[in-house]
N, C-alpha and C positions, 0 to 999 in steps of 0.2 A: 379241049381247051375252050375257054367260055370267051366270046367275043369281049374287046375291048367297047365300052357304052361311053357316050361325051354325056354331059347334062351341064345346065346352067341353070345354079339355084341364087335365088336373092337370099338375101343377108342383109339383116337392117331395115329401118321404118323409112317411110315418108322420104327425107330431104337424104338422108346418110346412106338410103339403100341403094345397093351397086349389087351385080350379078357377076359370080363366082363362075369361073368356068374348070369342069374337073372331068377327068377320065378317070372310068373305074370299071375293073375284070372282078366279078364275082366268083368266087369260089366254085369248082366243079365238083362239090363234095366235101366231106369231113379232109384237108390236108392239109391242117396243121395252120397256124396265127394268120392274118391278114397282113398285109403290111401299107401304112400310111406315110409316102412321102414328102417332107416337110423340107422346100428348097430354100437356096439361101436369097440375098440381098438382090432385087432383079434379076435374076435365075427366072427360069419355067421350068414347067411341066413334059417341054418337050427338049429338055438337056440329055445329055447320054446316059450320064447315071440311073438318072429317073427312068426313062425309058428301059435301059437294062433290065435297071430292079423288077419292074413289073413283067416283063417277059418273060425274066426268069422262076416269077412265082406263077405266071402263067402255066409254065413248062410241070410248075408240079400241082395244078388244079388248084393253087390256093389267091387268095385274092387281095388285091390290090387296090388301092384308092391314090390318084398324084390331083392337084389341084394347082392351081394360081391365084396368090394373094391379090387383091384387087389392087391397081393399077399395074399389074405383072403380068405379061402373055397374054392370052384370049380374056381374061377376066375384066369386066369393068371399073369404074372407080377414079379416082384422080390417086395419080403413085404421091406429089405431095401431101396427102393428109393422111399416106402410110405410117402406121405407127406400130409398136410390138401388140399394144393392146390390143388394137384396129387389127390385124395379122392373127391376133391371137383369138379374138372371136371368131373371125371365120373360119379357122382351123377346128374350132372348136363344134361350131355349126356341121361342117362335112364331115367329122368322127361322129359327132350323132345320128347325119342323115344318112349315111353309106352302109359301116360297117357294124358287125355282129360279132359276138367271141372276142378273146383274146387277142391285140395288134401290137406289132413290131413297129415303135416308132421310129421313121430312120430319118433323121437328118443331114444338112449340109451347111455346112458357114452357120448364118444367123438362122436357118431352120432346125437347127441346134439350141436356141435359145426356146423358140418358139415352140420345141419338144420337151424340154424340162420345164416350162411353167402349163406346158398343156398335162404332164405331171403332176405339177401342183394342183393345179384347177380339177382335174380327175378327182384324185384324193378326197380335194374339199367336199367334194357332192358323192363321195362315197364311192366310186367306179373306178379305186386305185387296180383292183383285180383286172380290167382289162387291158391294161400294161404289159405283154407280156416281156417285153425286150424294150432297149435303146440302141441303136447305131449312131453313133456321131462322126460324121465326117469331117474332120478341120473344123471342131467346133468352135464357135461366137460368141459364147451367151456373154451380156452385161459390154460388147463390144464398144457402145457407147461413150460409157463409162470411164471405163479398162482402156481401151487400147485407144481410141481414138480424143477422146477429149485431156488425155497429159498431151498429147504433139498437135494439138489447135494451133496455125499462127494467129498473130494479130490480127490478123485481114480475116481468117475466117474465122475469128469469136467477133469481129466487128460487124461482118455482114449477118450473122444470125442473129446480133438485136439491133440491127436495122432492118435486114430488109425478113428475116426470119428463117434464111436459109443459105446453103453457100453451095457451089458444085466444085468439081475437082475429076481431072481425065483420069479414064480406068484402062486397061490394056484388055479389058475384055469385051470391049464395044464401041461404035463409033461415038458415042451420046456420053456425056461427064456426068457423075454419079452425085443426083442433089441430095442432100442431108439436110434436114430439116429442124429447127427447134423443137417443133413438139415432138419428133422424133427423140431428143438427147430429154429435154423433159420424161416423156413417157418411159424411157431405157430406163431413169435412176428409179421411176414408180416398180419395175418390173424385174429389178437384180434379183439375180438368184445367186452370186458368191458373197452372201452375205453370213449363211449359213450350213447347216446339213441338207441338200436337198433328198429328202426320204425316198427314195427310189425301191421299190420292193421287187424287183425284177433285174437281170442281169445288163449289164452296161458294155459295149464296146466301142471302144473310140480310138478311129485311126486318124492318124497326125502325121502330116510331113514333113521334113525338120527343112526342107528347101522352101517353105510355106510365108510368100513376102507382105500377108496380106493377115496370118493369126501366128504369131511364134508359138512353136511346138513350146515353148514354157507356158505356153496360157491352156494345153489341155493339160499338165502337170498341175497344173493353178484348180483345173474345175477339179480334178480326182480328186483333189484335198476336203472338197464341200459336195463329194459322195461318199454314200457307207462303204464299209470297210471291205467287204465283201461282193463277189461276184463284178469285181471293175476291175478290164483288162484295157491294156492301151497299147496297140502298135505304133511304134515309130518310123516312118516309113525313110532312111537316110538320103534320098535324092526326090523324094516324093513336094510335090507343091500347091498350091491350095488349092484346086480341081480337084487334081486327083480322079482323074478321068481317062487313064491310061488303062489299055488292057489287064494289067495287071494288076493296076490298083481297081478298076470295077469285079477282078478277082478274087481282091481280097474283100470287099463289101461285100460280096453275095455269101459267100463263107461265113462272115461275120454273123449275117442274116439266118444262115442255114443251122449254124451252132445253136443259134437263141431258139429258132423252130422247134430243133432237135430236143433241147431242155424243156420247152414248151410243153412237147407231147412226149414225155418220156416218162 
């Protein structure tokens, strides 16, 4: 098994540039896709899933790439002038710098959104082939949008055009989760249910219908603006938007190992 390597690359010019911090196990040999994981909203790198995922592709020589969007975990940056697109470039930047062959994109929450437009983005410059697979974990995409901007109160579409942003307490940390204008701006530049998004590689997306945070109708909602083909969707009936229980990081690495499988078959 190849050591786990830390690196810290910049991303970005002059006044915008912030350093990316990522962990990445190199493949021990030809065993099958990489796998790049794409966390959700304030998430890291060092969450359980994440962690799992790449042990487990450790276990079989094949490799792995986890990073932190900038102002998230070790990486630098101010998290206010986080945006999908801002997210999406340096996503972008670490699948060039790291990995080789064919990768399994596996997402979580809004690293789910940020897996289907780094899709799109692939395609456009021609490198749809190194897609091998999707894993979406209680997916996000268009979250903005979709799920959060029909239940804005007054108070907080007031305070996004005054002061440009609004917070609100989360159960998964001491610190209230800010939302930002150019954030909701940049989300409507970045939908992706707008359309077919052309995915030419297999899709798996688990959902948990106990999920208080993406209604298991919103991964029913993305399957409608996937091809027709090769997109399965478990429902996980007491599963909830982590999805961090033994059993469900059971059911992701399977997910992962199918797609491998198809990969190199």
């Amino acid at each position: 098994m190849q050591a786990i390597q830390p690196h810290r690359i910049t991303v970005g010019r002059d006044e915008d540039a912030r350093e990316i911090a990522a962990l990445y196990r190199p493949a021990a040999g030809a065993h099958g896709p990489g796998v790049v994981w794409l966390g959700g909203y304030r998430s890291d790198m060092t969450g359980g899933k994440a962690v799992a995922v790449c042990a487990h592709q450790g276990e079989k020589g094949a490799a792995c790439l986890r990073f932190d969007y900038s102002g998230h975990g070790a990486s630098g940056g101010e998290f206010r002038k986080g945006t999908i697109s801002r997210w999406l470039d340096e996503s972008l930047a670490m699948f060039d710098r790291f990995t080789e062959g064919p990768q399994i994109l596996a997402g979580s929450s809004m690293g789910c959104w940020i897996a289907l437009r780094l899709v799109q983005e692939l395609a456009r410059r021609g490198d749809e082939g190194r897609v091998a697979g999707l894993v979406l974990i209680a997916p996000a995409p268009d979250f903005t949008t979709e799920l959060m901007e029909p239940e804005l109160t007054e108070a907080q579409r007031a305070a996004l055009a005054s002061q440009g942003y609004f917070e609100e307490p989360t159960p998964y940390g001491p610190d209230p989760n800010v939302y930002t204008r150019d954030l909701f701006e940049d989300g409507a530049r970045n939908r992706v249910l707008d359309g077919i998004i052309d995915v030419k590689a297999p899709v798996r997306i688990l959902q948990g219908m106990e999920d208080p945070d993406v209604p298991w109708r919103h991964a029913l909602k993305l399957v409608e603006h996937l091809p027709a083909t090769n997109v399965e969707v478990t429902l996980i009936r007491d599963g909830d938007h982590r999805l961090s229980r033994p059993e469900d990081i059971a059911r992701i690495l399977a997910a992962i190992d199918a797609i491998a499988e198809q990969a190199t078959a």
